[in-house]
C-alpha positions as CSV (number, residue, x, y, z in Angstrom):
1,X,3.1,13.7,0.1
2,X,1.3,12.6,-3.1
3,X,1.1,14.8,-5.8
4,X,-0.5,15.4,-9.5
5,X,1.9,15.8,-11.8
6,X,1.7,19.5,-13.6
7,X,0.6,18.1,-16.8
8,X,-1.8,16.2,-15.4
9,X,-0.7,13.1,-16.9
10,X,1.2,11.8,-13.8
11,X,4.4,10.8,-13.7
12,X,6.4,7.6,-12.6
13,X,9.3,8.7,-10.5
14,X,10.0,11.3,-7.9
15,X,9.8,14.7,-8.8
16,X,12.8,16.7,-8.7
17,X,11.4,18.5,-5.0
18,X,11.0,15.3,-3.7
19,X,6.9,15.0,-3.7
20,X,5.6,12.0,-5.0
21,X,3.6,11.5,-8.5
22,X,0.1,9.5,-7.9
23,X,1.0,7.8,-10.7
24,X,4.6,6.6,-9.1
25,X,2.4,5.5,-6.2
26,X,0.3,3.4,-8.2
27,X,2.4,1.9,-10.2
28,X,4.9,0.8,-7.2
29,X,1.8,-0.7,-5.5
30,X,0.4,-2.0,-7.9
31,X,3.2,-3.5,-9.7
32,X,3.9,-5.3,-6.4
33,X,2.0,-8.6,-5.4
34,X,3.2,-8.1,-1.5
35,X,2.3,-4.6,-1.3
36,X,-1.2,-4.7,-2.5
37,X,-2.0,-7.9,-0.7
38,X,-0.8,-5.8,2.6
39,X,-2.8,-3.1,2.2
40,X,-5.9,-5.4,1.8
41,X,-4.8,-7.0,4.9
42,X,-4.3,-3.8,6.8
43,X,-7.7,-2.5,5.1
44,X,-9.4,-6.0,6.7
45,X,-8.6,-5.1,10.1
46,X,-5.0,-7.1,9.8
47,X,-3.1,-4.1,12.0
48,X,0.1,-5.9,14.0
49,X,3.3,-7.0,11.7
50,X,3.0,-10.9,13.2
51,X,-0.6,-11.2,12.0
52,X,0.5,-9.7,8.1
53,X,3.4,-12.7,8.3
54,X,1.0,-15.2,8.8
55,X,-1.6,-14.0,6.7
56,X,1.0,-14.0,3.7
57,X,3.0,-17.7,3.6
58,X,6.1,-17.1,1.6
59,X,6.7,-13.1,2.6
60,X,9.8,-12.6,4.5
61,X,9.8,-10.5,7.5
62,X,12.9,-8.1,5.2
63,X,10.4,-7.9,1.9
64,X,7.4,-6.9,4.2
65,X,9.2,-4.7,6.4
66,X,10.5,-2.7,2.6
67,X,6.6,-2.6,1.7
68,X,5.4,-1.0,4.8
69,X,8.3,1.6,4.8
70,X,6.9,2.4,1.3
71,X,3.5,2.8,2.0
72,X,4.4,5.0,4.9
73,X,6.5,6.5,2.6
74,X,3.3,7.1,0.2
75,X,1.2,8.4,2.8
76,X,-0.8,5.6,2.5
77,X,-0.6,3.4,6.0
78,X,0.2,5.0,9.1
79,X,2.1,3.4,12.0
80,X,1.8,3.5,15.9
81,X,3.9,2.1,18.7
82,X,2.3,1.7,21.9
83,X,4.0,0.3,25.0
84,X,6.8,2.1,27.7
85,X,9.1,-0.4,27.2
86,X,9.6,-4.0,25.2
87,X,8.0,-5.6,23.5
88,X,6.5,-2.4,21.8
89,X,2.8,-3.1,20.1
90,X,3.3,-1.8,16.7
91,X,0.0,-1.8,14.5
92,X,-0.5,-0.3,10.7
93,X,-3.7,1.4,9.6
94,X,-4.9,3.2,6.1
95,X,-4.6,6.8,6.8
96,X,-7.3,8.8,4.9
97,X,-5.5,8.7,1.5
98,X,-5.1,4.7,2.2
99,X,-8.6,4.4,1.9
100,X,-9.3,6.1,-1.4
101,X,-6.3,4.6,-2.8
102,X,-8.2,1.1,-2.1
103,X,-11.0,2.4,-3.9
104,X,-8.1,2.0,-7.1
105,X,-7.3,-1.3,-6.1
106,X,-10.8,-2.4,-6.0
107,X,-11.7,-0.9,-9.5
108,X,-9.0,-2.6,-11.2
109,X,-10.3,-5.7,-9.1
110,X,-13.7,-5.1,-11.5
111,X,-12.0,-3.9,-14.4
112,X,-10.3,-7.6,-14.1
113,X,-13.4,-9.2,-13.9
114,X,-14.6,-8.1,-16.7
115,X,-11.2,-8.9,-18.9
116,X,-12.1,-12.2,-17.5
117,X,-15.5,-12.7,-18.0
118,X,-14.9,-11.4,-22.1
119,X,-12.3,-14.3,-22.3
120,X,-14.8,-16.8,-21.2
């Protein structure tokens, strides 16, 4: 579960009863090329693990199989198995905190666009 940090400031690691900072979340997102291009995918519609391979060339099936464990991690993907016996369907999908947590990722988006624009 993600937490404020008592300050209010955030914080960028676990705290010490195992709840996780919003500011750990975002930074470990964030700071991680596959992670944040997943979770546009998965925002897009992009649900089954083969289709997020594709959709990335150059992400290994090991690297996006760590991001997704984080972000279930986080709280912010969810993941169902359907199916009684193999091959399993297994699709990913923004969970409610998912979704506002794009709204971040789309306001740095902007807040890029205009660093860009000033350096034109």
């Amino acid at each position: 579960m993600v937490q404020d940090s008592p300050s209010g400031g955030g914080s960028s690691s676990l705290k010490g009863n195992g709840d996780i900072t919003a500011a750990s979340v975002v930074e470990s997102i964030v700071g991680c090329k596959w992670s944040v291009h997943l979770l546009m995918l998965i925002a897009d519609g992009c649900s089954r693990p083969s289709a997020l391979l594709r959709a990335c060339p150059g992400l290994s099936t090991k690297v996006m199989n760590e991001r997704l464990k984080k972000m279930l991690r986080f709280g912010l993907v969810q993941r169902s198995v359907s199916g009684d016996k193999p091959p399993l369907q297994v699709d990913y999908m923004l969970t409610p905190f998912g979704r506002r947590f794009m709204g971040v990722l789309k306001e740095i988006g902007r807040l890029q666009e205009a660093l860009d624009r000033e350096k034109q």
